[in-house]
Legacy VTK file of the C-alpha trace (Angstrom):
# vtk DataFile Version 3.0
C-alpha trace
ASCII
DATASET POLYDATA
POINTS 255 float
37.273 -75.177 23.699
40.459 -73.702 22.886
41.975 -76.162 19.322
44.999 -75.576 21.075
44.280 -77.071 24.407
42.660 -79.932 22.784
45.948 -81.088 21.318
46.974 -81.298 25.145
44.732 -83.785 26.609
42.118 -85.909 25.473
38.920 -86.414 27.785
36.555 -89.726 26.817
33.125 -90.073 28.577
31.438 -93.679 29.230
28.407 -92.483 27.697
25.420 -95.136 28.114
23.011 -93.274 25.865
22.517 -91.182 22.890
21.312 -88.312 25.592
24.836 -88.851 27.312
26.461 -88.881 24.238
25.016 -85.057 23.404
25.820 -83.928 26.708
29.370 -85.132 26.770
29.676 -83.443 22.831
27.840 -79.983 24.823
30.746 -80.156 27.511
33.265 -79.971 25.340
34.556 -83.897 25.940
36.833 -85.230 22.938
35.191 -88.721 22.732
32.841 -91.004 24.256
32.874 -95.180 24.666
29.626 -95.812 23.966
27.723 -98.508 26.282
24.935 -100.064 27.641
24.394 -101.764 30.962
26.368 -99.250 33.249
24.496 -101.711 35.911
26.909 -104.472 35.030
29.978 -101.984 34.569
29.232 -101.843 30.371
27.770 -104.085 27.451
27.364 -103.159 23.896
24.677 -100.867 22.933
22.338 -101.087 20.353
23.516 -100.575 16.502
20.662 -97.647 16.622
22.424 -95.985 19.153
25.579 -96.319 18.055
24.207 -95.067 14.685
22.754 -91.631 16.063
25.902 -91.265 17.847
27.920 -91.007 15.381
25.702 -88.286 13.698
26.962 -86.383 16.103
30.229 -84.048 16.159
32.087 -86.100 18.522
34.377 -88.974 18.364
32.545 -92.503 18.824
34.468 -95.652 20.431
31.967 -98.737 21.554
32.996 -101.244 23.856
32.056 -104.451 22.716
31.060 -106.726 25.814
28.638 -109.322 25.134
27.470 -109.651 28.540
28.553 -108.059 32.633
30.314 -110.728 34.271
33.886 -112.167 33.471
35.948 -111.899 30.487
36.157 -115.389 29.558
34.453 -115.973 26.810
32.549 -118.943 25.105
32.898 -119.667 21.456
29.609 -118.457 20.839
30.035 -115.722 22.766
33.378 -114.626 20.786
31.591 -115.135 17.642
29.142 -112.064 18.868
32.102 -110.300 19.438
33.476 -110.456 15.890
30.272 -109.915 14.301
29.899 -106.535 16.785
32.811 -105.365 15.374
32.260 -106.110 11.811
28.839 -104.038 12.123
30.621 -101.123 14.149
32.760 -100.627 11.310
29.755 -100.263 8.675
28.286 -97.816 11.077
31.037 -95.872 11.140
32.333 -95.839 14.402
36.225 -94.247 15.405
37.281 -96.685 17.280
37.139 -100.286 19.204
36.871 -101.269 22.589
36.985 -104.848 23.667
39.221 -107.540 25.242
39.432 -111.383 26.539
41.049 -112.872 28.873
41.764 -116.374 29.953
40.691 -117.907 33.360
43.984 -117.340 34.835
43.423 -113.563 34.242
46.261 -113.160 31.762
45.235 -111.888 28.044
44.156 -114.623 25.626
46.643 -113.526 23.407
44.948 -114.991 20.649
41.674 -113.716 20.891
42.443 -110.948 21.653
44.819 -110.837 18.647
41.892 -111.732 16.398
40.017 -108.445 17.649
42.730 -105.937 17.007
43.038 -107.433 13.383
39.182 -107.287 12.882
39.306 -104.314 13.972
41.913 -102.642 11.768
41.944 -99.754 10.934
40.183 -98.787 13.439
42.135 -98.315 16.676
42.007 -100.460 19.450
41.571 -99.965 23.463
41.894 -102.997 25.431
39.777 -102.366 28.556
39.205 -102.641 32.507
39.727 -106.368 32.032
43.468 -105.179 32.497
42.710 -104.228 35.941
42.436 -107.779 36.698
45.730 -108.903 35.627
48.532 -109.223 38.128
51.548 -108.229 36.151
50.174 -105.245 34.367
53.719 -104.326 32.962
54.296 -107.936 31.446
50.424 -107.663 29.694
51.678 -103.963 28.857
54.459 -105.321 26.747
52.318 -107.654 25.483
49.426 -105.182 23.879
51.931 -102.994 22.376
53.006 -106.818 20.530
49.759 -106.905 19.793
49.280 -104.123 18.214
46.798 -102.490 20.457
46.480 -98.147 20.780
45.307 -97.796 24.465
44.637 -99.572 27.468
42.118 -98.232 29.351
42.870 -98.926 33.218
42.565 -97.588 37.024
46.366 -99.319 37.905
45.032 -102.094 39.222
42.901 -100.150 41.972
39.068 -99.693 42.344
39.661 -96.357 40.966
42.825 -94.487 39.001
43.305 -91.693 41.985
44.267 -94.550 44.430
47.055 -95.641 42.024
49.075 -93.057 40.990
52.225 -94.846 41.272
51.217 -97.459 39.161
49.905 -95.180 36.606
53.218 -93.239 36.212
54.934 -96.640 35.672
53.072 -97.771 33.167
53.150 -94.443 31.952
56.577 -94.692 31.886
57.239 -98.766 30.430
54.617 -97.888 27.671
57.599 -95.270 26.244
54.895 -93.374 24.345
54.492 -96.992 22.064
50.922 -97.323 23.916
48.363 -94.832 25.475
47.336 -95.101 29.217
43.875 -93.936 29.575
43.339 -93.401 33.717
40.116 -94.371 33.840
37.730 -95.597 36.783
36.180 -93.291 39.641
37.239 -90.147 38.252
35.573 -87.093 39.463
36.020 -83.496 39.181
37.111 -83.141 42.862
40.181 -85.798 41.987
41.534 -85.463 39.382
44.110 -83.423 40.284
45.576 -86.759 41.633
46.492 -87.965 38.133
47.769 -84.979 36.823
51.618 -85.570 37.240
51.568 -89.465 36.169
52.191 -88.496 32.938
49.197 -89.615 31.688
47.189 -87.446 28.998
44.047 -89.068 28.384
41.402 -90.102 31.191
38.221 -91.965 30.735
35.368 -91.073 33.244
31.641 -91.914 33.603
30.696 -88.069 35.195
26.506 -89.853 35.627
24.684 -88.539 37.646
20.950 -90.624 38.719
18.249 -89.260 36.263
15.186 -89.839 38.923
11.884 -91.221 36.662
8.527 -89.318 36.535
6.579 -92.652 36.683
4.568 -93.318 38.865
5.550 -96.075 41.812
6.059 -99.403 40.328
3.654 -101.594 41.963
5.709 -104.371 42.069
9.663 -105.239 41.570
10.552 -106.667 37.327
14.502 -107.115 38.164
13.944 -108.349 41.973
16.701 -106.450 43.148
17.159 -103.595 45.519
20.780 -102.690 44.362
19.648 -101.789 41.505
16.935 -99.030 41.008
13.507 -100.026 39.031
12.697 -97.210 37.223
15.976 -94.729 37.940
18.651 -94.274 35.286
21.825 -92.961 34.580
22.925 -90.612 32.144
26.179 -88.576 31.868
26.580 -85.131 33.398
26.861 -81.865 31.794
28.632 -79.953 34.976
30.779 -82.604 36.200
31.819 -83.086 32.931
32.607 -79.113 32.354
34.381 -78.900 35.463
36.621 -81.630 34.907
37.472 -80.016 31.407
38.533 -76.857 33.479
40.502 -78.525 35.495
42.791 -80.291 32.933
42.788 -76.973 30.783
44.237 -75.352 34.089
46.609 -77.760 34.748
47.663 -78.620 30.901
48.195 -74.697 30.130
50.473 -74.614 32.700
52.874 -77.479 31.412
52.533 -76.922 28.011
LINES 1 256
255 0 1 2 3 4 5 6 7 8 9 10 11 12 13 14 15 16 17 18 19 20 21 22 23 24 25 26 27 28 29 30 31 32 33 34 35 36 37 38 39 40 41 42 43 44 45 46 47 48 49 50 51 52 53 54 55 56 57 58 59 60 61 62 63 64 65 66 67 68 69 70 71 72 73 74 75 76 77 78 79 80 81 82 83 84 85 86 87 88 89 90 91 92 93 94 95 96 97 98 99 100 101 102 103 104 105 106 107 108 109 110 111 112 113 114 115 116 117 118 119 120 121 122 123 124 125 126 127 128 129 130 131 132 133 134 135 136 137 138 139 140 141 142 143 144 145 146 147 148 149 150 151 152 153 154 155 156 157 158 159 160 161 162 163 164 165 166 167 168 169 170 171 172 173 174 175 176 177 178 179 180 181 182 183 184 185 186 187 188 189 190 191 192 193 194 195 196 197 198 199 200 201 202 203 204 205 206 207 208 209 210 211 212 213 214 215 216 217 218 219 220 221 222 223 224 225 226 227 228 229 230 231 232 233 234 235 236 237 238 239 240 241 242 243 244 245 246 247 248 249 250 251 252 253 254
């Protein structure tokens, strides 16, 4: 990739594996957030995984989700939080991605607070959990308070294609004091749909369903048929190149 056109844009994959990891680095992505538990929309991975990672020539952030469900967390669960961070850090990791909310679903200032501190100086992305708020430009103004870097966010929609009026206002509030990374159902065939919000980093997952050589499982360990048995996902080379030609094309353009 061109060190010039890099300056332009910044890609991130949701990598949920050291495997998607080197394919997002082979594309030519800028960064990953490293998870686990795609299933249950991200957890954090394992410290071995995060360790490989960042062996690698690629920038590493790791979300830091104890567990899929809500973002309301328990003492004890907050306390796994902090202590996530705090070995992050000694692994070397570039950045931080994490978040609470209260039940209301407005930002536990406090907590959250807490985080961007612990995490210092590391940056800090405050995640999808801001999709959940209703008055995205008050909890805007509240993160750049805060002393968060990015949010990472789909406006409020089930994916950031559907909302690009929202996007270009928060684009807009944030006043360059905050990045908005469009992230959520991002695909090579639509992004062109966020490329006048004014946004200049997006955040996609680009897997693809890596199909097992196993044999048939003879019986169901998860008792579910949403989610497959012995199927997987892992990030995608192509998708992930075509998406970096289209924001080349379009960024070259407006430079």
């Amino acid at each position: 990739m061109d060190p010039k056109k890099k300056s332009l844009y910044q890609l991130e994959i949701c990598a949920n594996s050291l495997q998607s990891v080197i394919n997002a680095q082979k594309a030519g992505a800028h960064r990953v957030e490293l998870c686990a538990g795609l299933w249950e929309a991200g957890t954090t991975p394992s410290p071995a995984t995060i360790k490989k990672s960042c062996e690698l020539d690629i920038k590493v952030f790791v979300l830091i989700r104890p567990r899929g469900g809500d973002f309301v967390y328990t003492d004890l669960e907050f306390e796994l939080i902090k202590e996530d961070i705090k070995i992050c850090k000694s692994l070397g990791v570039d950045g931080i991605v994490s978040g609470v909310l209260k039940p209301d679903n407005t930002i536990d200032i406090e907590r959250t607070q807490t985080l961007i501190e612990l995490s210092k100086p590391l940056p800090f992305t405050f995640h999808r959990a801001f999709d959940l708020i209703e008055d995205q430009e008050a909890a805007l103004k509240q993160l750049i308070a805060l002393g968060a870097q990015r949010i990472l966010t789909s406006g409020g929609e089930t994916s950031a294609p559907e909302a690009q009026h929202q996007l270009k206002k928060l684009v807009e509030t944030s006043n360059d004091r905050i990045i908005i990374l469009a992230g959520g159902g991002i695909k090579s065939n639509n992004i062109n749909k966020l490329l006048k919000t004014g946004c200049k980093e997006f955040h996609m997952t680009a897997n693809a369903i890596v199909k097992s050589p196993a044999a048939k499982a003879p019986i169901m360990l998860n008792a579910s048929t949403i989610i497959p048995e012995q199927n997987y996902k892992a990030s995608n080379l192509e998708e992930i190149i075509n998406v970096i030609h289209e924001l080349d094309t379009f960024f070259s353009k407006h430079d």
